[in-house]
C-alpha positions in Angstrom: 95.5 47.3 141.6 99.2 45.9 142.4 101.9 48.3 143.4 105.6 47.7 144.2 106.2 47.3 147.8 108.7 49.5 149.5 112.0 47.4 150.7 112.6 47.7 154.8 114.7 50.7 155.6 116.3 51.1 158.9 116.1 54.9 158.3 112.6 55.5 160.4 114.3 54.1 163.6 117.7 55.7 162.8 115.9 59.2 162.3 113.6 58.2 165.8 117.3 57.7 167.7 119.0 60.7 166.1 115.6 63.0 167.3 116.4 61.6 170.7 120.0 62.4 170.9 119.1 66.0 170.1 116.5 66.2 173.0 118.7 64.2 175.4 121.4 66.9 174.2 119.3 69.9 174.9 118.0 68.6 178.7 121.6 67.7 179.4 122.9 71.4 178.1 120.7 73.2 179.9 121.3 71.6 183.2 125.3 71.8 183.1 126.2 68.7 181.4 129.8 68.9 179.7 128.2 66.5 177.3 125.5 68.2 176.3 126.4 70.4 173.3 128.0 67.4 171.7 125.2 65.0 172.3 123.0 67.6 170.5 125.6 68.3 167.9 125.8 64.5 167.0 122.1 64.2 167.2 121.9 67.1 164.6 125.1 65.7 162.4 123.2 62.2 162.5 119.9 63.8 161.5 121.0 66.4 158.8 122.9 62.7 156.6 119.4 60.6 157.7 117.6 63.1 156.1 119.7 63.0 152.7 119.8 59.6 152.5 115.7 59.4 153.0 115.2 62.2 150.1 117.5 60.7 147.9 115.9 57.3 148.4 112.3 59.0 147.6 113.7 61.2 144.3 115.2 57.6 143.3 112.1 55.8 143.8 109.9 58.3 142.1 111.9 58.9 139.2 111.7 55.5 138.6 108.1 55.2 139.6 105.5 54.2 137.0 102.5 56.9 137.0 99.9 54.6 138.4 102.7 54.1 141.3 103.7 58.3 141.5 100.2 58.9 141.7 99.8 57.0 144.9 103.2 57.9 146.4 102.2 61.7 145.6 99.0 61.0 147.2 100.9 59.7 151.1 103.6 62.7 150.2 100.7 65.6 150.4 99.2 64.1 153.3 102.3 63.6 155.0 103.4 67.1 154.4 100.4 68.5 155.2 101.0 66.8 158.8 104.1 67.7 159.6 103.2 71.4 158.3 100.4 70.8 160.9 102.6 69.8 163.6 105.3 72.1 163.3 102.1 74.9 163.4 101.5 74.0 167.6 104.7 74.3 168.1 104.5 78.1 167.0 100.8 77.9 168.9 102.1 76.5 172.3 104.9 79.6 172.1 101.8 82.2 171.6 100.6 80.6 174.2 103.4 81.5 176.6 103.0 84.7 175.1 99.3 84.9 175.8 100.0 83.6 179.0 102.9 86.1 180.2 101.0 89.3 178.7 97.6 88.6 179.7 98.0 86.7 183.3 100.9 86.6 184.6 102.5 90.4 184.0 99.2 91.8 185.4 98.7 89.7 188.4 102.7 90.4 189.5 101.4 94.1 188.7 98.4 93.9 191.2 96.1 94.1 188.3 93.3 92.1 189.8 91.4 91.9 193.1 93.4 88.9 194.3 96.7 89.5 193.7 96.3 93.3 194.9 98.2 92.4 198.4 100.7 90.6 197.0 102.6 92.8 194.7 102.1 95.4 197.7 104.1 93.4 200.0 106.5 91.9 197.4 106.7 94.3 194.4 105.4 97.5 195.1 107.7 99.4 192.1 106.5 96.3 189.9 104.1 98.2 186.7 102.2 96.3 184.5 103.4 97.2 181.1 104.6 95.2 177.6 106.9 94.7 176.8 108.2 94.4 179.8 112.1 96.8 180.4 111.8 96.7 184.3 111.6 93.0 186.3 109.7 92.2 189.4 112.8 92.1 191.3 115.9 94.4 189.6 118.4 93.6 192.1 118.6 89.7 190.8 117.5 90.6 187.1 118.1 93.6 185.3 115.5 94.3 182.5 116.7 95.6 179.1 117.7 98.9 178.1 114.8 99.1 175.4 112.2 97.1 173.4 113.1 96.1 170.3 111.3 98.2 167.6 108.7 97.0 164.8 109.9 99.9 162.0 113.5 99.3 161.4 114.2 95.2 160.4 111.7 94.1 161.2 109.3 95.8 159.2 111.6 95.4 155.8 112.2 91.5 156.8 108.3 91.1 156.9 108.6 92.9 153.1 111.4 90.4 152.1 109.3 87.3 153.4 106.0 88.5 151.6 108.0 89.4 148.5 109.7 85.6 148.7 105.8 84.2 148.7 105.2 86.2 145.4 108.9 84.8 144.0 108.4 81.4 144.3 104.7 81.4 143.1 105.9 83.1 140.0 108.7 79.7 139.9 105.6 77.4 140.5 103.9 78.9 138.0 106.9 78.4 135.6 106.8 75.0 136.4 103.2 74.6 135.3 103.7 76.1 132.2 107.0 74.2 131.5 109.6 77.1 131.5 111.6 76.0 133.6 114.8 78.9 132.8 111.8 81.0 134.3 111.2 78.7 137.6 114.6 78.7 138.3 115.1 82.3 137.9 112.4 82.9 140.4 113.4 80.1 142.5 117.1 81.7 142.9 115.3 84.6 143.8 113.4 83.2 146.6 116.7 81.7 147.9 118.3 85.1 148.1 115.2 86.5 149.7 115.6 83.7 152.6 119.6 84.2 153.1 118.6 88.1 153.4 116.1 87.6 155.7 118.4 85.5 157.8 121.7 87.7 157.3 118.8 91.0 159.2 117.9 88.6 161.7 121.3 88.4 162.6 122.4 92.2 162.3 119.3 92.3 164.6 119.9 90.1 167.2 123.4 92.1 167.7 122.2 95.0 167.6 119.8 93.8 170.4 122.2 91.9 172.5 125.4 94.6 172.1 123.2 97.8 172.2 119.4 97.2 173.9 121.3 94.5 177.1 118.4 91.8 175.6 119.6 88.8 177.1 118.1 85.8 178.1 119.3 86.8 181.9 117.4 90.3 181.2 113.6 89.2 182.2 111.1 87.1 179.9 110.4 90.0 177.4 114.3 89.0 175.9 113.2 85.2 176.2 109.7 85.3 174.7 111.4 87.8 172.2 115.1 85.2 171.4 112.7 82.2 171.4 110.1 83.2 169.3 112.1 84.7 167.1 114.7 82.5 166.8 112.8 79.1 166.3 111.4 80.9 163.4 114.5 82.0 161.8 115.3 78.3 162.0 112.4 77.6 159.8 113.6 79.9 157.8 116.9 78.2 157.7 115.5 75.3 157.0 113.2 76.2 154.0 116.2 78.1 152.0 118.3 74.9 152.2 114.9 73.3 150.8 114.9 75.8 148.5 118.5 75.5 147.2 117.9 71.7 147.0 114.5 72.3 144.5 116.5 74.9 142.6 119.1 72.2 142.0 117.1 69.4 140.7 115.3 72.3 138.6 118.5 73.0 137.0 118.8 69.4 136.4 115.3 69.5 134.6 114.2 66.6 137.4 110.5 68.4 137.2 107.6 68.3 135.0 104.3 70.0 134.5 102.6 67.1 135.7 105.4 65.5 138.3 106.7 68.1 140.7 105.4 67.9 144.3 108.3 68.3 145.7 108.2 71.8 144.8 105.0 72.1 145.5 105.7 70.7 149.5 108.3 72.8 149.7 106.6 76.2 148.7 103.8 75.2 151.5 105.9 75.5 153.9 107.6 78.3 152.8 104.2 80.1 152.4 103.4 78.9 156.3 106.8 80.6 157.1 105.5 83.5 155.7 102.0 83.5 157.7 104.0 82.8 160.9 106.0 85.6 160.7 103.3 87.8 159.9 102.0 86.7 163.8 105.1 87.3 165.1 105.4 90.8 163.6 101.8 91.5 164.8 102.0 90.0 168.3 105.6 90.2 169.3 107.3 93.2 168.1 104.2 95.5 167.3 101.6 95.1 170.0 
């Protein structure tokens, strides 16, 4: 069976390059460089219009697309989303890792938990306790610790209640789509969007409040790293999957979506649902235990 070939797109290597300037840009920042932020910036600038111009070139092809031919190109889309979903996960399981790693190994052995370690932290950090999260440092005269921990019950607990409702909003829009009301999908659609910006707009309030009122600073020990890193690389995904959102809500509106031709909203909501499951982790593991 014959299908159209794709024409050569210089987009792949374009995308590869601006991926690099954003590394590049990060190194550079973090070791001084004046030119760092705007290396990253560019790299980010150049990646954000790649991006647009390698959607719209997929939305123009499968519009166009025969159903023989969308039926193949749907079949590479799900695996490739199912990839990068897969990809992005160790990212999030290298962090818990660090986490792992400071909680269960490294706090305890600066704390003279085990046999081994027992005449070190008498000699170098006799004050030092073993405790999570973790307000006083090894050595407080070259790193102050926080004020406090941040706690689970305040934002955090209704942001976890805002992302869990958001998985319930945009099933109901699948669902919409499926049946072919598509007034419905993009009712519940808007409603995941404003679910996302919410979340994001208490992740900010939060982050204040933490820097202004608790000292956590990235300069205040490794509980204030773990907790800005972790955090924050999240809420990024979450920045990420509301402008996915708005973007599916617009071609909704359009009526670009059918019962039978709609993946894109379908790789969307996956990983806003994995989102949602990664946040639940970070709720358990980084603000409650």
């Amino acid at each position: 069976m014959a299908h159209k070939a794709l024409a050569p797109s210089a987009l792949p290597i374009l995308g590869s390059m601006a991926i690099l300037c954003i590394a590049l840009g990060i190194v550079n920042w973090l070791h001084g460089a004046w030119f760092g932020p705007y290396l990253l910036l560019l790299g980010l600038l150049a990646m954000v219009t790649i991006a647009g111009f390698w959607f719209h070139a997929a939305i123009e092809d499968d519009a166009h697309a025969t159903a023989e031919e969308y039926a193949l190109s749907e079949r590479y889309y799900r695996w490739s989303m199912g990839w990068f979903i897969f990809s992005e996960l160790w990212f999030f399981i290298a962090f818990f890792g660090v986490l792992f790693y400071v909680r269960m190994i490294s706090i305890p052995r600066l704390g003279g938990a085990f046999a081994d370690d027992k005449l070190t932290h008498y000699l170098l950090w006799p004050s030092f306790v073993n405790q999570w999260p973790l307000i006083q440092t090894p050595d407080p005269s070259r790193y102050v610790g926080p004020d406090a921990a941040m706690p689970p019950w305040g934002i955090p607990v209704w942001n976890t209640f805002i992302l869990l409702t958001s998985g319930l909003t945009i099933t109901l829009a699948h669902w919409g789509i499926v049946r072919g009301k598509m007034r419905q999908a993009l009712c519940w659609q808007l409603c995941t969007i404003v679910l996302g910006t919410l979340f994001l707009y208490l992740q900010i309030v939060e982050y204040a409040e933490a820097y202004s009122h608790l000292d956590l600073r990235f300069n205040s020990g490794v509980y204030a790293n773990v907790f800005y890193v972790m955090t924050g690389f999240h809420g990024f995904h979450v920045f990420l999957g509301t402008i996915m959102l708005a973007v599916i809500a617009f071609r909704i509106y359009l009526g670009a979506f059918t019962p039978e031709r709609h993946f894109a909203f379908e790789a969307v909501s996956w990983y806003w649902h994995f989102v949602d499951v990664i946040w639940l982790l970070l709720f358990v593991f980084v603000y409650w235990l």
